[in-house]
C-alpha positions as CSV (number, residue, x, y, z in Angstrom):
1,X,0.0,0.0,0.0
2,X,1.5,3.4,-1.2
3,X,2.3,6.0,1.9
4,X,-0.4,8.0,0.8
5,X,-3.2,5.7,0.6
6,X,-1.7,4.2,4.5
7,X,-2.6,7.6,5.5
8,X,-6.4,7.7,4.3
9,X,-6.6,4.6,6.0
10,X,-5.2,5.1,9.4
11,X,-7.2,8.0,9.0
12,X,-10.5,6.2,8.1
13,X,-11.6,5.6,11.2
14,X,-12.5,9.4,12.3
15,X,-16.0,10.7,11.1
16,X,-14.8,15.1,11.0
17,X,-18.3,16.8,12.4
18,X,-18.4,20.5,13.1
19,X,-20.6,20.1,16.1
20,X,-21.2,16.7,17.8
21,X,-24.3,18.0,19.4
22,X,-26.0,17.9,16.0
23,X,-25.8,14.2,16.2
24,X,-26.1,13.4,19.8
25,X,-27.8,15.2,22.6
26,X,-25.8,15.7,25.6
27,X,-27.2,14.3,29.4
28,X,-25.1,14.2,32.1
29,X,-21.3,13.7,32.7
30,X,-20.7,10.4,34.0
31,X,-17.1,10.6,35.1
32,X,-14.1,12.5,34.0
33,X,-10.2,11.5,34.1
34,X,-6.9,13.4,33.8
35,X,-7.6,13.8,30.2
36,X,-11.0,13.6,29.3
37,X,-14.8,13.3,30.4
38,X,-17.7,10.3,30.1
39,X,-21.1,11.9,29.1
40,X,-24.2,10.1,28.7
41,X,-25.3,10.7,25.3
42,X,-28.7,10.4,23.0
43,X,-28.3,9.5,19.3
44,X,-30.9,12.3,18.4
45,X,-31.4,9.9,14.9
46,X,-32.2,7.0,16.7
47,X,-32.8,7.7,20.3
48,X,-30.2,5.3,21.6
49,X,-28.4,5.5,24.8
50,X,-24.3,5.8,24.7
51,X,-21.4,6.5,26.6
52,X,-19.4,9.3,24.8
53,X,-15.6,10.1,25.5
54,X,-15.0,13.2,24.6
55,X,-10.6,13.9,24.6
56,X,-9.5,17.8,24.1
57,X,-7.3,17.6,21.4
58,X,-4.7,19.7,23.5
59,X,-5.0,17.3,26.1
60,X,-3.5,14.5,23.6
61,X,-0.5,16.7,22.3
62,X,2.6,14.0,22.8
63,X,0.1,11.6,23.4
64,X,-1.4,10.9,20.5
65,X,0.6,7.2,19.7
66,X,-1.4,5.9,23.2
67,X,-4.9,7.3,22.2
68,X,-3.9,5.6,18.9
69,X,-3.2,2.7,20.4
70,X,-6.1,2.4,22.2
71,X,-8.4,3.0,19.1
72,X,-6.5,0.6,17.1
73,X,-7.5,-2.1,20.0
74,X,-11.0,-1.5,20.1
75,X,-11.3,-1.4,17.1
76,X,-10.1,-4.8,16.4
77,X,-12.2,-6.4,19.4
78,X,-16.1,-7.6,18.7
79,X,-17.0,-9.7,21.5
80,X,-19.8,-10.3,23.7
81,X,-18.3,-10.1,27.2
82,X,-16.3,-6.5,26.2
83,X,-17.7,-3.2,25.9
84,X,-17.2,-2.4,22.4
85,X,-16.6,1.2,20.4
86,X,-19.1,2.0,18.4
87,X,-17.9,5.2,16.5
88,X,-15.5,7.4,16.6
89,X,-16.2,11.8,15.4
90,X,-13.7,14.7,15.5
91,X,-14.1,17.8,15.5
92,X,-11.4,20.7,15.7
93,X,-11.0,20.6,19.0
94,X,-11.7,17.6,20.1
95,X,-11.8,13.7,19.8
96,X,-15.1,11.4,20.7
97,X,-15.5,7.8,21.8
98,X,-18.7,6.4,21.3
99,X,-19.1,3.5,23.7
100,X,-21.5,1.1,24.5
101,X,-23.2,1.8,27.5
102,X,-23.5,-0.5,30.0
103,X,-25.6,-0.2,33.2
104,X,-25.3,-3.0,35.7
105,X,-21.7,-1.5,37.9
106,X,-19.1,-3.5,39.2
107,X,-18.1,-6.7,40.0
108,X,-18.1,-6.6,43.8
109,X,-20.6,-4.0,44.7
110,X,-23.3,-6.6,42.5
111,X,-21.4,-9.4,44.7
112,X,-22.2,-7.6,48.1
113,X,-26.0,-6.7,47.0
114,X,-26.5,-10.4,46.8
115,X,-28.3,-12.6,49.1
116,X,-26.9,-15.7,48.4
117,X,-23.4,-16.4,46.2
118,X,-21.1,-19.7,46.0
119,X,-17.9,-21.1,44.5
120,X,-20.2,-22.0,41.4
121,X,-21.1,-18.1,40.9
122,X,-17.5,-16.9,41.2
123,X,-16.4,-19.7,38.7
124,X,-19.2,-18.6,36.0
125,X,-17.8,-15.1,36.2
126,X,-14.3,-16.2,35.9
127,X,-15.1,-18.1,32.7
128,X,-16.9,-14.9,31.1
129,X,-13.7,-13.2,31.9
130,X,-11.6,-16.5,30.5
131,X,-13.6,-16.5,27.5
132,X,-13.1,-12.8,26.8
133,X,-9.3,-12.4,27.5
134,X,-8.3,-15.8,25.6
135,X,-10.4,-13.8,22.8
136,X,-8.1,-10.8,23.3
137,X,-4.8,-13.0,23.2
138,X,-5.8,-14.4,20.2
139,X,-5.7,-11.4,18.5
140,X,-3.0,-10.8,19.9
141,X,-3.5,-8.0,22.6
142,X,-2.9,-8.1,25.9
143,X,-5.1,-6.1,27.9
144,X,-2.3,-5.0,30.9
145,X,-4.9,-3.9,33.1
146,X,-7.2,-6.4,34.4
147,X,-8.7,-5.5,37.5
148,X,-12.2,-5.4,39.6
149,X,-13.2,-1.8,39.1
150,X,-12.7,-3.2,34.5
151,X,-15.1,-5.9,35.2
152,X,-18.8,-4.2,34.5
153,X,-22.2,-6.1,34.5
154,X,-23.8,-5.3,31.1
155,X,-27.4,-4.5,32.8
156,X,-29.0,-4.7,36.0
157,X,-30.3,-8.0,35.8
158,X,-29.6,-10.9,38.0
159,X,-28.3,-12.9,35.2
160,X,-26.3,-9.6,33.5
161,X,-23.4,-10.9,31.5
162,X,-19.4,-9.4,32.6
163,X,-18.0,-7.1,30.4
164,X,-14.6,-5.7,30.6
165,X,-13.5,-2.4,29.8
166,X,-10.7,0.1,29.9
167,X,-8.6,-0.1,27.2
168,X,-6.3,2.5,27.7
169,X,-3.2,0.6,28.9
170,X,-3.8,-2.7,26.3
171,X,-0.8,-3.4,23.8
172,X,-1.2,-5.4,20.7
173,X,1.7,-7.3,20.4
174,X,3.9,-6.9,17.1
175,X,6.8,-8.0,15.6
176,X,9.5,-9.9,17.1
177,X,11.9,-7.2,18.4
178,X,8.6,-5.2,19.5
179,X,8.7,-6.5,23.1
180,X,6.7,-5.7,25.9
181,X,8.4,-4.0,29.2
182,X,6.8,-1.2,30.2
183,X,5.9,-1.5,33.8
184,X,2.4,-1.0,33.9
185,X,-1.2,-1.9,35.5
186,X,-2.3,-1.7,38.8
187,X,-0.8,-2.6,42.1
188,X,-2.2,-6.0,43.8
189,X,-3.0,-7.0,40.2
190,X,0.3,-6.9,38.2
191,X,2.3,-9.7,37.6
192,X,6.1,-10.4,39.1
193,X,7.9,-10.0,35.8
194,X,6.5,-6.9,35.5
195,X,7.6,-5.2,38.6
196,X,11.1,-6.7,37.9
197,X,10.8,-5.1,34.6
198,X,11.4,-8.0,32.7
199,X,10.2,-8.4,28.7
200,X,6.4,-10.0,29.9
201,X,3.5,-11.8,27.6
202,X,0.2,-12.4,27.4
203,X,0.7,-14.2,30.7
204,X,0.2,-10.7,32.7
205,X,-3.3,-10.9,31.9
206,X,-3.7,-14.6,33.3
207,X,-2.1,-13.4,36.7
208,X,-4.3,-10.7,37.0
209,X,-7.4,-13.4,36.6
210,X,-6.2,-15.3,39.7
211,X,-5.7,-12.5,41.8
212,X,-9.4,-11.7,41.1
213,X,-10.6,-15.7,41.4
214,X,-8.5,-14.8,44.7
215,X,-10.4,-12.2,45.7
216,X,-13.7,-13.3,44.7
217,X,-13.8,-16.4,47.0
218,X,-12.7,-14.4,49.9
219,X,-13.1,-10.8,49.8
220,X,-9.7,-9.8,50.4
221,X,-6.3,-9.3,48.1
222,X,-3.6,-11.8,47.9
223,X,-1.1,-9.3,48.7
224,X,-1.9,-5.8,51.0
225,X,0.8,-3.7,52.6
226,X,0.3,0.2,53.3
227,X,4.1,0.4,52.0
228,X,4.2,0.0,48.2
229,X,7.7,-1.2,48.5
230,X,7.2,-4.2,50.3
231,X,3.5,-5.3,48.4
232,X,6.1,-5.7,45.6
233,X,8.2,-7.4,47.0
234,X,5.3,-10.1,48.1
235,X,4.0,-10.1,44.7
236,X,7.8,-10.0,43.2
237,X,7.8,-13.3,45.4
238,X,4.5,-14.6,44.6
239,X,3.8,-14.5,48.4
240,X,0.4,-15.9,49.2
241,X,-1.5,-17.9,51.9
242,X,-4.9,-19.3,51.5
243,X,-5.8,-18.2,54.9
244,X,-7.6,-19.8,58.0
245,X,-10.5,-19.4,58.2
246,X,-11.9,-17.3,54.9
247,X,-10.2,-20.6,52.7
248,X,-11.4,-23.6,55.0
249,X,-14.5,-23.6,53.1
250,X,-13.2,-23.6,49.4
251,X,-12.5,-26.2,47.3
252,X,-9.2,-27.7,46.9
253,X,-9.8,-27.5,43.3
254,X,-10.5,-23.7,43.6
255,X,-7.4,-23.4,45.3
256,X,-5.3,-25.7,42.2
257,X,-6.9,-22.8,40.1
258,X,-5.9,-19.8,41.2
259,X,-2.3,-21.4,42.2
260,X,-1.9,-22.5,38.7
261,X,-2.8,-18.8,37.0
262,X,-0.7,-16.8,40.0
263,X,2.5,-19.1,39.4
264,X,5.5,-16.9,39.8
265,X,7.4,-18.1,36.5
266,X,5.1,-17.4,33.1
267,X,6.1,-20.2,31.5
268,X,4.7,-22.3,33.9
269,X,1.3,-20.4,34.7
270,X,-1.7,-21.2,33.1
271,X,-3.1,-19.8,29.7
272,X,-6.5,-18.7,29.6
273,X,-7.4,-21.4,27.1
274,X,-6.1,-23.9,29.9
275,X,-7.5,-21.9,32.3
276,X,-11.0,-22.7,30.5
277,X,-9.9,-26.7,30.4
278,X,-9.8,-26.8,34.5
279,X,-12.7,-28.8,36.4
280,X,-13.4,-25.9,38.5
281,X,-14.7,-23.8,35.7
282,X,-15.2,-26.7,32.7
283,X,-16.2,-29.6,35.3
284,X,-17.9,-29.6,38.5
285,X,-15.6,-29.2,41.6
286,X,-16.9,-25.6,42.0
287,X,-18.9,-25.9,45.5
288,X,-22.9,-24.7,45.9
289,X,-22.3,-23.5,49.1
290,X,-23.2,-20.3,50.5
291,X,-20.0,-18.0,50.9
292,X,-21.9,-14.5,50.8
293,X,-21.8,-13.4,54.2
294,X,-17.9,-13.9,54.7
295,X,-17.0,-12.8,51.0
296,X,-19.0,-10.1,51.3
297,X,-18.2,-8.9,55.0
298,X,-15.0,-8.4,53.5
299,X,-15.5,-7.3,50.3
300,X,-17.4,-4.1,52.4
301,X,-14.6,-3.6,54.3
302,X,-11.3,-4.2,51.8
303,X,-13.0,-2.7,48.9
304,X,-15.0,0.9,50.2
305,X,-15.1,2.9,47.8
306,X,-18.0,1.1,46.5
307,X,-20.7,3.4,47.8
308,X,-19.7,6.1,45.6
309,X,-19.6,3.8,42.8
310,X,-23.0,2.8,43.5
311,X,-24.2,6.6,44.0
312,X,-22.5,7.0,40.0
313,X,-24.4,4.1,38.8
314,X,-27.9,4.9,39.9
315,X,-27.8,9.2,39.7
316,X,-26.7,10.1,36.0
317,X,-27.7,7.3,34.0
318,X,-30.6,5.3,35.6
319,X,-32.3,8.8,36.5
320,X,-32.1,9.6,32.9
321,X,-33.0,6.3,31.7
322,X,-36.3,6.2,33.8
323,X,-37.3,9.4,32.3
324,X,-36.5,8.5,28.6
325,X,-38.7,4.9,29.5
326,X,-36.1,2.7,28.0
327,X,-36.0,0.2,30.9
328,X,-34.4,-2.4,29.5
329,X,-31.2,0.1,27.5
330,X,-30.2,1.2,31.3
331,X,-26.1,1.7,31.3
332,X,-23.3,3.4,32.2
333,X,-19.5,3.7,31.7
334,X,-17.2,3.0,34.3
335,X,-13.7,3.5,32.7
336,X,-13.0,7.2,34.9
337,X,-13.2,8.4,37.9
338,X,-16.8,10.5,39.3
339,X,-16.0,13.5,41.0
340,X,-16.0,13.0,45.1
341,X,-18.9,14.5,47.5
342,X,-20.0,15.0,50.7
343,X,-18.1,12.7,53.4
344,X,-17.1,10.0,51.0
345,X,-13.9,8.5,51.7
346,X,-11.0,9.6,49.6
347,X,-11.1,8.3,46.1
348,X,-8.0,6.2,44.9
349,X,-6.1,7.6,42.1
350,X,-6.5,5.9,39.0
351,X,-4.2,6.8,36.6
352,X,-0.9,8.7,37.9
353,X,2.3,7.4,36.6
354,X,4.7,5.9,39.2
355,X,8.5,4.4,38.5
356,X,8.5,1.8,40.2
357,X,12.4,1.2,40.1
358,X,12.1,4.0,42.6
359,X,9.5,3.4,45.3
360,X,10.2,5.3,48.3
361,X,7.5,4.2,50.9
362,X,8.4,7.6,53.0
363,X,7.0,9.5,49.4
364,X,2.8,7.9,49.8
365,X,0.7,8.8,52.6
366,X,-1.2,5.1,52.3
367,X,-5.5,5.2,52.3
368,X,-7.1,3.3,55.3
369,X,-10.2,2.1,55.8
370,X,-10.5,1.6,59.2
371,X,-11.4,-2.2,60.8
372,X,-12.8,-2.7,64.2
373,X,-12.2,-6.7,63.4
374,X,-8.9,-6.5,65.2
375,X,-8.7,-10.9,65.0
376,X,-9.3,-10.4,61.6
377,X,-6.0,-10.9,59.7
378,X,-7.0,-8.7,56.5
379,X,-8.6,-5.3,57.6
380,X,-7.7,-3.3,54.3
381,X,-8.2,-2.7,51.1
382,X,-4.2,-2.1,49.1
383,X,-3.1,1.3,49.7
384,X,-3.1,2.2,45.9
385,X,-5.4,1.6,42.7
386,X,-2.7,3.4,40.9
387,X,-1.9,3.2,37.5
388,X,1.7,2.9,37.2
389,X,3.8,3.3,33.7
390,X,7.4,2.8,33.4
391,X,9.6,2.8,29.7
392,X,7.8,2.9,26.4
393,X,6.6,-0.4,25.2
């Protein structure tokens, strides 16, 4: 293909409008991050709901290879357990993201509404998530990111699909000498050979999925410690306990799971397609008993900041929903962060950039949710849900 006609292409993907408002009716901002806002929009042509990102253009000068990036990814992906982009518009001074919206919030706050939930619910979700990611990897992208707050229920409904979402550190892996080692993701999620910023894989994402399995059969993280140095150097060590008594319950299958995706060396972990083979999500050693009250007793206490999640859900989008009558089309976006109110406790960061080859403990002033369990060995949530981005692959 001629450089000329590579241009058109790459170019192909932006519809130029003068006004955006002429084709969708603005509602309500839904969330805004360091670089851009989350509006609830109307198609006015068709009345349908979306989620609309809408990125300055100033805000991506020096930038514009990751919002690239991130565009070239979802364009790529059509699958049914991840929220897809729908279009994309730019105007002078700006760029929009039309997003499916989705409605049903996150992971654990769905989790903690529940009455009842078992080893049998936890392993469904996991294989939605399985399903999705060994899609992902055989396209080759790696999403980088996997974490609790990207896992979304698609509606409100009690049998609501997972989606994932939140594209924005995913890599599609290239040619040969195009290797991945940029330290990036989320802290309590990441895998070993990324911290020691080592080339990594595919196999990030796989770790990620068993620190979630983790979590989701006890309520707490593998790894917690208010200093950032030393949660490293646990997860650098792959140090983990299935702990007395949250575990004593739980399968010993369950347990062969999660130890097989969080296995220190990548070569050794589990993919996601054999992942998908093991009888705790293909066969039946997934338990039916009743694990709600201690999952989500601490889920409540490790994971608080899901009341304002909650109060982002239900104000901008169901409000608006209810009065449009569209019932069933209720959704929202969850990739950024809502702005904080009243006495909510302090929202973590999502997104600022941390060198990790240079923690100083002495340089964070950790978040802690207080816990009045004091036999309880796990009393808080990880210190951080920041982003952190070392190098430039």
């Amino acid at each position: 293909m001629a450089k000329g006609n590579e241009d058109s292409a790459k170019g192909s993907w932006k519809k130029q409008v003068d006004d955006i408002k002429k084709i969708f009716e603005f509602k309500e901002i839904l969330g805004t991050g360091a670089f851009s806002e989350v509006v609830l929009a109307q198609e006015r042509a068709t009345g349908k709901m979306y989620a609309v990102k809408c990125i300055p253009k100033k805000a991506l000068r020096g930038k514009e290879s990751s919002i690239e990036n991130e565009i070239a990814v979802l364009r790529k992906i059509k699958h049914e357990n991840i929220v897809a982009l729908e279009d994309i518009y730019e105007s002078p001074n700006h760029l929009y993201l039309i997003m499916q919206l989705v409605s049903g919030g996150e992971l654990f706050d769905r989790i903690v509404e529940k009455g009842f939930y078992t080893e049998k619910d936890a392993s469904a979700l996991i294989k939605q998530v399985l399903d999705a990611v060994n899609y992902l990897h055989s396209l080759g992208i790696v999403h980088r990111d996997l974490k609790p707050e990207n896992l979304l229920y698609f509606n409100p409904h009690d049998e609501s699909k997972i989606m994932i979402s939140d594209f924005g550190l995913s890599k599609m892996e290239g040619a040969a000498n195009d290797i991945m080692s940029t330290a990036c993701g989320t802290p309590g999620y990441v895998a070993p050979e990324v911290l020691a910023q080592k080339p990594y894989s595919k196999a990030v994402d796989c770790w990620s999925i068993g620190v979630i399995s983790y979590i989701l059969l006890c309520g707490y993280p593998p790894f917690y410690d208010e200093n950032d140095s030393k949660l490293f150097e646990q997860i650098l060590k792959a140090e983990y306990e299935f702990d007395s008594p949250y575990w004593d319950d739980i399968s010993d299958s369950a347990k062969d799971f999660i130890s097989n995706l969080m296995q220190k060396d990548p070569e050794k972990r589990f993919t996601c397609d054999e992942a998908l083979r093991h009888p705790w999500i293909a066969g039946d050693t997934a338990l039916c008993k009743n694990i709600h009250e201690s999952v989500s007793r601490q889920m409540k206490k490790n994971f608080a900041k899901a009341k304002w999640r909650q109060a982002f859900n239900a104000t901008a989008v169901i409000r608006h929903m209810k009065r449009l009558q569209l019932g069933s089309s209720l959704g929202s976006s969850m990739d950024t962060t809502p702005h904080r109110t009243g006495n909510q406790a302090p929202m973590p960061i999502k997104s600022q950039s941390i060198d990790v080859s240079s923690i100083n403990h002495k340089d964070y002033t950790p978040r802690r949710i207080s816990n009045t369990g004091a036999t309880e060995k796990r009393c808080t949530r990880p210190s951080t849900v920041t982003t952190i981005i070392t190098g430039s692959k």
